[in-house]
N, C-alpha and C positions, 0 to 999 in steps of 0.2 A: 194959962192958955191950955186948952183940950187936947189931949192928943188924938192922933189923927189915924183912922182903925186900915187906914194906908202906908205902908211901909216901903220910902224909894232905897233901896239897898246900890243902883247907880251899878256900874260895870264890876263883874264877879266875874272868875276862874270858874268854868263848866262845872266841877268837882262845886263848891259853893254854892251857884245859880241851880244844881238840884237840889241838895239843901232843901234851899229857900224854897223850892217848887213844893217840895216834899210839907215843911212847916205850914205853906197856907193854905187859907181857906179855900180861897178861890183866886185863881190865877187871868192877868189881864195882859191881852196881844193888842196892842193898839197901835199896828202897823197898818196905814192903811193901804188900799192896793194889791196884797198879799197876804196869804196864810204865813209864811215863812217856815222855819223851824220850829218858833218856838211855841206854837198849838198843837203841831202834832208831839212835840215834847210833854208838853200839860197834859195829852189826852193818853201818854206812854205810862206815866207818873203814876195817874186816874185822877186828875184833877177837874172840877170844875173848871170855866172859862169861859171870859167874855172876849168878842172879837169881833170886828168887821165885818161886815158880809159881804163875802169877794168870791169869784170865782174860786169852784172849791168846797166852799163851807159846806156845799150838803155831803160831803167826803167824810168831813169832820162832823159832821151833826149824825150821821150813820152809826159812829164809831160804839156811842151809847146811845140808842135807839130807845126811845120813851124813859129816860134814867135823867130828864132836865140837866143835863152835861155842856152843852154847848148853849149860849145867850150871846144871839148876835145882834147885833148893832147895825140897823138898816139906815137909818139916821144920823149924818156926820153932825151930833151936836153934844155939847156936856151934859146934858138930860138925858137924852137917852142913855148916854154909854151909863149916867148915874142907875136908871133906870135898869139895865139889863145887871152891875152891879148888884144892885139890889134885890132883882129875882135870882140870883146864883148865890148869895148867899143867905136868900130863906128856901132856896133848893135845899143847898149844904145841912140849913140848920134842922128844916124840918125830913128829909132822906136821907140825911146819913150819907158819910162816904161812899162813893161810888164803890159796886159790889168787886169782889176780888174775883170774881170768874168773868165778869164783864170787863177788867181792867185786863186779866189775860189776854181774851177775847179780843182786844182792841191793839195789844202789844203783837198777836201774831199776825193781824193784820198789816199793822205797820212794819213789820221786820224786814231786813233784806230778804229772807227768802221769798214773802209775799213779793217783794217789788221783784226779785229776779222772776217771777213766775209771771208774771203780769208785763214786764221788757220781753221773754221767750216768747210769749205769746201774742206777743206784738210783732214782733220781727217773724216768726213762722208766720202770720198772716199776712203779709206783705213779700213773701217769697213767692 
């Protein structure tokens, strides 16, 4: 029997589940309905990532602007998500890891102080 270049590692300790974030190629959110945590996790990491497209994504597709980062799934069927799979990891293979000043980049966007700056600015506007 083949093995399968998919790896379910099933429920992990945070500590572990970055690990695993950190080892693969390309990282897959297949909640649908929601971003959740764990894309903006992937996109902390500087992982590639297939997902959904839900309110939101262009948030996460922002993150790495023209860096083929983000493959979203407009299509709730196992083709496309095969599909967008497939362009993330001939992203990966033929670009190379995502750059380390654009992984910065994307981690000070997401940081709490980004989000406290962005809730201040919310709340002073509605005063």
């Amino acid at each position: 029997m083949p093995s399968s270049p998919v790896v379910f590692l099933g429920r992990r300790s945070h500590e572990e589940a970055i690990l695993a974030v950190r080892s693969a190629d390309v990282c897959l959110n297949m909640r649908d309905g929601c971003l959740g945590t764990k894309s903006l996790e992937y996109a902390a990491v500087g992982k590639r990532q297939v997902a959904f497209a839900t309110e939101g994504s262009e948030r996460l597709e922002s993150l790495y602007s023209g860096l083929s980062a983000v493959h979203l799934v407009q299509e709730r069927s196992a083709s496309a998500v095969q599909r967008a799979i497939e362009n993330a990891l001939h992203a990966e293979k033929t670009m190379g890891p995502l750059p380390l000043h654009a992984v910065e980049e994307a981690r000070q966007s997401l940081g709490w102080s980004a989000t406290a700056q962005k809730i201040a600015e919310l709340l002073e506007s509605h005063i």
